[in-house]
C-alpha positions in Angstrom: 11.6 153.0 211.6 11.7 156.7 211.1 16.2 156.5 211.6 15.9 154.2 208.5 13.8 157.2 206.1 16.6 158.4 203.6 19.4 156.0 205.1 19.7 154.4 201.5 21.6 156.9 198.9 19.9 156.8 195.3 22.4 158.0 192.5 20.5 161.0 190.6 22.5 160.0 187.3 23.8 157.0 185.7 21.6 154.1 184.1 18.8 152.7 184.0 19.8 149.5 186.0 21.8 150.8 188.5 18.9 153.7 189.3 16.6 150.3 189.5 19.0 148.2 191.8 19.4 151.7 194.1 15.8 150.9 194.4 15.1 147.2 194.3 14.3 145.7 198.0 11.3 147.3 199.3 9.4 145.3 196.8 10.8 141.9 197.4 10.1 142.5 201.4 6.2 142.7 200.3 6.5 139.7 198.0 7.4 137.6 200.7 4.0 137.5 202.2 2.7 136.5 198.8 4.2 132.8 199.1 4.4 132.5 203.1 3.4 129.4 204.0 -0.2 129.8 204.6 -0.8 130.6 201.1 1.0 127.1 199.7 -1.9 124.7 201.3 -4.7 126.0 199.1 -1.9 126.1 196.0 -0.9 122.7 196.3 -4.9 121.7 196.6 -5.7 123.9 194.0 -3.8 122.1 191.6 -4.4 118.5 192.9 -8.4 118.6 192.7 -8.5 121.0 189.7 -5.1 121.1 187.8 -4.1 123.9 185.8 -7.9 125.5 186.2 -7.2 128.1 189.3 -4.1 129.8 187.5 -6.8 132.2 186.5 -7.7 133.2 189.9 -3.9 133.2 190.9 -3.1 136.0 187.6 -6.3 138.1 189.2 -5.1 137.9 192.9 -1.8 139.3 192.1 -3.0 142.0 189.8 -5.1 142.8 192.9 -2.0 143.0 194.8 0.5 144.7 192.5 -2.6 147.7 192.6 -2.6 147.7 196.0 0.6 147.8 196.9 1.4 150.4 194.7 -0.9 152.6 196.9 0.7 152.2 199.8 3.8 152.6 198.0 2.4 156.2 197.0 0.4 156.7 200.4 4.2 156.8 201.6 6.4 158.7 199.0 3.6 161.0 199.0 2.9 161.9 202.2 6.1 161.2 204.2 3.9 158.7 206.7 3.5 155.2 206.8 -0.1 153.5 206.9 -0.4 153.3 210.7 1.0 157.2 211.3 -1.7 158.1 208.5 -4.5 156.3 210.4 -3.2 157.8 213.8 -3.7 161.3 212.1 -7.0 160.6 210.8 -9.2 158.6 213.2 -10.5 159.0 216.6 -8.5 157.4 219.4 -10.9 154.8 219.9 -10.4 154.0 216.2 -7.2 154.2 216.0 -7.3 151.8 219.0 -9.5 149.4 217.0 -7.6 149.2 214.1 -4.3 148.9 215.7 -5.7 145.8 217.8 -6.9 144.2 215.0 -3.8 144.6 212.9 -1.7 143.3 216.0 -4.1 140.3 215.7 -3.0 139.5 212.7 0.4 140.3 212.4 0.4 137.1 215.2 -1.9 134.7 212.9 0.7 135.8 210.3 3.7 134.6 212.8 1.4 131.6 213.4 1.5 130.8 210.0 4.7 130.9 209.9 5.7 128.9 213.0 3.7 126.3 211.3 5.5 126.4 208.2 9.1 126.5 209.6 8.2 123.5 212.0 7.0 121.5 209.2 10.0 122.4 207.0 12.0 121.2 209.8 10.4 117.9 210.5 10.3 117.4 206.7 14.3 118.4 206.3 15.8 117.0 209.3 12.8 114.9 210.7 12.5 117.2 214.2 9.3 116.1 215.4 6.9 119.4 215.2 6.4 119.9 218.8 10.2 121.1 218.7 10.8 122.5 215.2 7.8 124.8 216.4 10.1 125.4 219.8 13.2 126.2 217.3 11.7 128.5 215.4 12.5 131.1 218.3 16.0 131.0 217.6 15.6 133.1 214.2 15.3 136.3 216.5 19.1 136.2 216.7 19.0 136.0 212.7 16.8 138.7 212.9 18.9 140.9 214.9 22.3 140.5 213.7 20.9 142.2 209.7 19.5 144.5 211.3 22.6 145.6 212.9 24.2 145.2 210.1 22.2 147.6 208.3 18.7 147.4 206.4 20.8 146.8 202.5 21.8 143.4 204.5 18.4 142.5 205.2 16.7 143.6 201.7 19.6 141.3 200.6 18.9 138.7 202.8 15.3 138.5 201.5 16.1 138.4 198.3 18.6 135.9 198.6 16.1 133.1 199.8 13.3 134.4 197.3 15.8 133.4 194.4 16.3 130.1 196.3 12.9 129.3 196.3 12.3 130.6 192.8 15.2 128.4 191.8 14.0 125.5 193.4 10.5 125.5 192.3 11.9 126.6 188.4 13.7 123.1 189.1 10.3 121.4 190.4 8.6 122.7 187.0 11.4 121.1 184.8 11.0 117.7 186.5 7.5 117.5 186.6 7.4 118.1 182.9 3.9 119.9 182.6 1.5 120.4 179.1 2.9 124.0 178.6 -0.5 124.5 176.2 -2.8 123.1 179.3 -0.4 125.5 181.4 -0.9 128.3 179.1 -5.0 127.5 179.1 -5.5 127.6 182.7 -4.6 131.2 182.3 -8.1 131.8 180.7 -11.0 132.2 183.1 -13.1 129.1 183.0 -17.2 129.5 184.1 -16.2 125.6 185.9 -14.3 128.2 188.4 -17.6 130.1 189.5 -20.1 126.8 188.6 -18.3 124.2 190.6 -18.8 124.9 194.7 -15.1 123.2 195.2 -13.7 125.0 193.2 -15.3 128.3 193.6 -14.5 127.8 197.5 -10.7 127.4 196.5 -10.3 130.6 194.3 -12.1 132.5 197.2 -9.4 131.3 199.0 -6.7 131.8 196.8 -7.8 135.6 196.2 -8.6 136.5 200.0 -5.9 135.0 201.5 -2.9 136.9 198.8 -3.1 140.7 200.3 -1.3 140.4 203.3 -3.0 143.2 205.5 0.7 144.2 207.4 2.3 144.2 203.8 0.5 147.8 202.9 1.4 149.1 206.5 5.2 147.5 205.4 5.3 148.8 202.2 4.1 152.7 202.6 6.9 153.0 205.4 9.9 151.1 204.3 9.8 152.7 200.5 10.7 155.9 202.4 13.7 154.1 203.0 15.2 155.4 199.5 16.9 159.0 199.9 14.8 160.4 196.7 14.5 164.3 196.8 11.4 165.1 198.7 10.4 167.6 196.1 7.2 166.9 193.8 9.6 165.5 191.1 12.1 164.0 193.3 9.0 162.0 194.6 7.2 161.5 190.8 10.5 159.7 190.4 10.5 157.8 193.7 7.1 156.6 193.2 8.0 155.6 189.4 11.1 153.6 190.8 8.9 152.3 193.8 6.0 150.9 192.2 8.4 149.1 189.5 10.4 147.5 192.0 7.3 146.0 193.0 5.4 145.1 190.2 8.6 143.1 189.7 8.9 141.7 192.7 5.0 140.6 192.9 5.7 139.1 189.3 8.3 137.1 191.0 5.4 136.0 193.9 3.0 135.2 191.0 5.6 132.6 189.4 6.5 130.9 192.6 2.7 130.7 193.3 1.5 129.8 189.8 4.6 127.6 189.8 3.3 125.8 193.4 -0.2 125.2 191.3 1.3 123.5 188.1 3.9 121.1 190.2 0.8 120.3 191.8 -1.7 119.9 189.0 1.3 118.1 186.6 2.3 115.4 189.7 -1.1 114.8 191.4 -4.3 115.2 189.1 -2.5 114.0 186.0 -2.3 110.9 188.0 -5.5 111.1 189.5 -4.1 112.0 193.4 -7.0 114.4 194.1 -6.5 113.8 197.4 -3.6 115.8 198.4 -4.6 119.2 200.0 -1.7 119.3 202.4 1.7 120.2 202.8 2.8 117.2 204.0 1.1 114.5 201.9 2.8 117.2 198.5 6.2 116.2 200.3 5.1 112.9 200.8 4.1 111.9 197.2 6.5 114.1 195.1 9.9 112.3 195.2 8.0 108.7 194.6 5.8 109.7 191.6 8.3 111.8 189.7 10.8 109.0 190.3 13.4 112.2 191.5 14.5 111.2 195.2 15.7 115.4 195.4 12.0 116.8 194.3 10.9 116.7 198.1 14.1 118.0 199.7 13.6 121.0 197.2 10.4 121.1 198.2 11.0 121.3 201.5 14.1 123.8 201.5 11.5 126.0 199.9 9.2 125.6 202.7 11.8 126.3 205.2 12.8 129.6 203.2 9.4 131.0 202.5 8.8 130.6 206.5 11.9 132.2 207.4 11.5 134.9 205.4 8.1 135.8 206.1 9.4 136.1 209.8 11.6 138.7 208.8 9.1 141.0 207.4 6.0 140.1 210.1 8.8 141.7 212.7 9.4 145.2 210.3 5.5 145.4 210.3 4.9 144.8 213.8 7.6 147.4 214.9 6.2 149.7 211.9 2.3 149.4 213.0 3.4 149.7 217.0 5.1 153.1 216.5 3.0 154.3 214.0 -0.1 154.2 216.0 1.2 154.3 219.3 4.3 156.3 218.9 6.0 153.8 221.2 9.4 152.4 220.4 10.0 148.8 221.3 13.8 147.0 221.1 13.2 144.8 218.4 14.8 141.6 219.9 12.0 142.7 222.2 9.2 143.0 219.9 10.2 139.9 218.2 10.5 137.8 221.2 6.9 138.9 222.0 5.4 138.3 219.0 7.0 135.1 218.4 6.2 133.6 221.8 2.3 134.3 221.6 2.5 132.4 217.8 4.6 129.7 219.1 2.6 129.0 222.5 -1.0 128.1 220.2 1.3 126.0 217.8 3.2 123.9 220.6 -0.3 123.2 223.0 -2.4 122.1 219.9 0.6 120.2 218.1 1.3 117.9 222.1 -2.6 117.8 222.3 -3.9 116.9 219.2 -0.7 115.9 216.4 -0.2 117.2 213.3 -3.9 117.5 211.9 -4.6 119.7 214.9 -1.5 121.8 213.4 -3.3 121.8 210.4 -6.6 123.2 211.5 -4.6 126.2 213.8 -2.8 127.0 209.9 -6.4 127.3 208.4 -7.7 129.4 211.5 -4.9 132.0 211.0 -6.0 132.7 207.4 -9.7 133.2 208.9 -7.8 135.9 211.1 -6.4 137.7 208.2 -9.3 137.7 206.1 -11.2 139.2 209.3 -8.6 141.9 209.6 -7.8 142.9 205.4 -10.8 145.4 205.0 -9.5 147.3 208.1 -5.9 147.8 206.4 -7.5 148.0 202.7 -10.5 150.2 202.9 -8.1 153.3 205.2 -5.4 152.9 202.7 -7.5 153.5 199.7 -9.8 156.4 201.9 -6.3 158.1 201.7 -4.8 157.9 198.2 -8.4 159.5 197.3 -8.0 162.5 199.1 -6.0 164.9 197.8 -5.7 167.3 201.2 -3.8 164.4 202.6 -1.9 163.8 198.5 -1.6 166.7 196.7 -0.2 166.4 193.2 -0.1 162.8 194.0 -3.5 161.9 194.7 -4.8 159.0 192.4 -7.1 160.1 189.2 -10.7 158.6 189.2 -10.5 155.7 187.2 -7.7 154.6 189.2 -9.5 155.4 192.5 -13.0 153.2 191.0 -10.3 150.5 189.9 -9.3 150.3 194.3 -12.7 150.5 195.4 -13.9 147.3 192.6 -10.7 145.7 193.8 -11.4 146.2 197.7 -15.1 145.4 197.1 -14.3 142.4 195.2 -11.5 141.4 198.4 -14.2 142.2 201.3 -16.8 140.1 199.8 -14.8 137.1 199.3 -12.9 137.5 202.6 -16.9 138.0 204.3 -17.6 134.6 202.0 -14.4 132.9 203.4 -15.3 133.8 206.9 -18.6 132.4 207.0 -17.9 129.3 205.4 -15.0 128.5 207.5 -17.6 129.6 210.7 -20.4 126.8 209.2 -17.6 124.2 209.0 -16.2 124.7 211.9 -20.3 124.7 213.7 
């Protein structure tokens, strides 16, 4: 990634907006792994069993992540290196071996997640069985390729393109379903049912250790050095101001579409007592009939199919970003893509021909477990970093910032150690 640093020109005058839209796109390519598929499952359940009670936990997940993300964010501006350079640097080889591994790991349960997605969106859309739409979905490395060519302003553009679509369509999902905004506005408030009730407690732990996306912060510290800000101390005061509102926006627009996921949810299924429906499919299933709106699923499902396609895009940038970084080995990226997809596609089509779709189902749920495994590796380097201010300089992060990190990666390794062993005990 280092002959895309500087390739995007910022103007040092003019307004507000335009200095904003020079740097709008790194942003929107973390927000994408804020509503990937894997992330919609515990949403739509969320709001089935509990209604409009977990938008709580959703607000404090993406706090979480709009903090973290503006570290990496800084980690990058400020030190000219991405997460996985800074980590080379800093650890021992076997270390640095470790951690790349692991992140490797889950950049594939991410791509699994995905796979998943994408094949449901397609048996959903088009009714491809999922054995196939999970064989199709190694066709988007030609998609992949052909931005990239064009230029990384195409693919920023790309992104952004389906986000809108999705926000769009679940803005229209919203309308239809015709929530209480008051009850809306009221699940906003922390409830003690969250933390009293084991169902419900097991689902916010989910919601909030599944949202930080460990390959987002390796993402995000290198492609923000994408802008061509000066790299003085002010030029990069002003590229981390820029940086860190780009995504705070962005992230706002990943809290709606998640929040938004919840309420369609809450408004179709518990208002009418369908508890039941913790699935993707069964959403899709139901929404069209009890709204009494024959386009609510197909929105629905062109959603899906965006979030997944998306997320693809962004799992390859990490992947090339983490490989170079901490092995300072270039791979073609129709190669690395290729790869990457094949050993997520491989799990998906052998469990989808040997068990169906609820085996499909169990392999999405695994891939979170992954994640969660692999987040405190990503989380507790990054924030080791933006602490220390050999490595930061003026930029280093003041102390109640630095104890605001640490409570928030506390907070994220406990639950993700909760989530673990619960998923272990169910699955024994």
């Amino acid at each position: 990634m280092g002959e895309l640093n500087a390739s995007v020109s910022v103007p040092r005058h003019g307004s507000w907006l335009r200095r904003l839209m020079a740097f709008t796109g790194p942003g929107y390519m973390v927000a994408v792994g804020y509503m990937d598929p894997g992330n919609w499952a515990t949403d739509i359940a969320g709001g089935s069993q509990f209604g409009y009670m977990l938008l709580s936990v959703i607000l404090l997940s993406s706090l979480m992540a709009i903090v973290l993300q503006a570290l990496a964010a800084r980690l990058g501006i400020a030190t000219g290196m991405d997460l996985a350079q800074a980590c080379r640097a800093h650890y021992s080889a076997p270390v640095r071996v470790g951690l790349w591994l692991t992140c490797e790991l889950a950049i594939i349960a991410c791509d699994l997640a995905e796979v998943i997605g994408m094949a449901i969106a397609l048996k959903l859309l088009f009714d491809i069985p999922l054995l196939w739409g999970a064989i199709l979905c190694a066709a988007d490395v030609f998609l992949i390729l052909l931005l990239m060519q064009r230029g990384f302003r195409w693919l920023e553009a790309f992104v952004v393109a389906l986000l809108s679509l999705i926000a769009v369509c679940f803005a229209v999902q919203i309308v239809m379903s015709q929530p209480s905004f008051a009850a809306v506005l009221q699940g906003f408030v922390p409830q003690p049912e969250i933390v009293t009730n084991p169902a419900a407690l097991y689902l916010a732990i989910g919601i909030i250790g599944a949202t930080v996306m460990p390959h987002n912060l390796y993402l995000h510290s290198s492609i923000v050095q994408t802008r061509a800000y000066e790299r003085s101390e002010s030029g990069k005061r002003l590229g981390l101001r820029w940086a860190v509102t780009d995504s705070t926006i962005a992230l706002s627009l990943a809290l709606f579409v998640n929040a938004a996921i919840l309420i369609t949810a809450g408004a179709v299924f518990h208002t009418a007592g369908r508890t039941d429906v913790v699935d993707i499919e069964k959403a899709h299933e139901l929404l069209s009939p009890m709204l009494g709106i024959g386009m609510a699923s197909t929105l629905f499902a062109v959603a899906l199919l965006s979030s997944g396609v998306n997320s693809t895009v962004t799992a390859t940038l990490a992947g090339q970003i983490v490989m170079e970084g901490f092995l300072q080995m270039r791979v073609p990226a129709w190669a690395r893509r290729l790869i990457t997809r094949a050993i997520a596609i491989i799990p998906v089509v052998i469990v989808t021909a040997l068990y169906g779709e609820r085996g499909t189902s169990q392999l999405l749920v695994f891939s979170q477990v992954i994640l969660s495994m692999q987040l405190p590796m990503a989380v507790i380097p990054l924030v080791r970093f933006v602490t220390d201010r050999s490595k930061m300089g003026s930029l280093v992060i003041s102390r109640a910032l630095a104890a605001l990190a640490w409570g928030i990666t506390a907070i994220i390794v406990a639950l993700n150690i909760k989530l673990l062993i619960s998923a272990v005990q169910q699955w024994l």
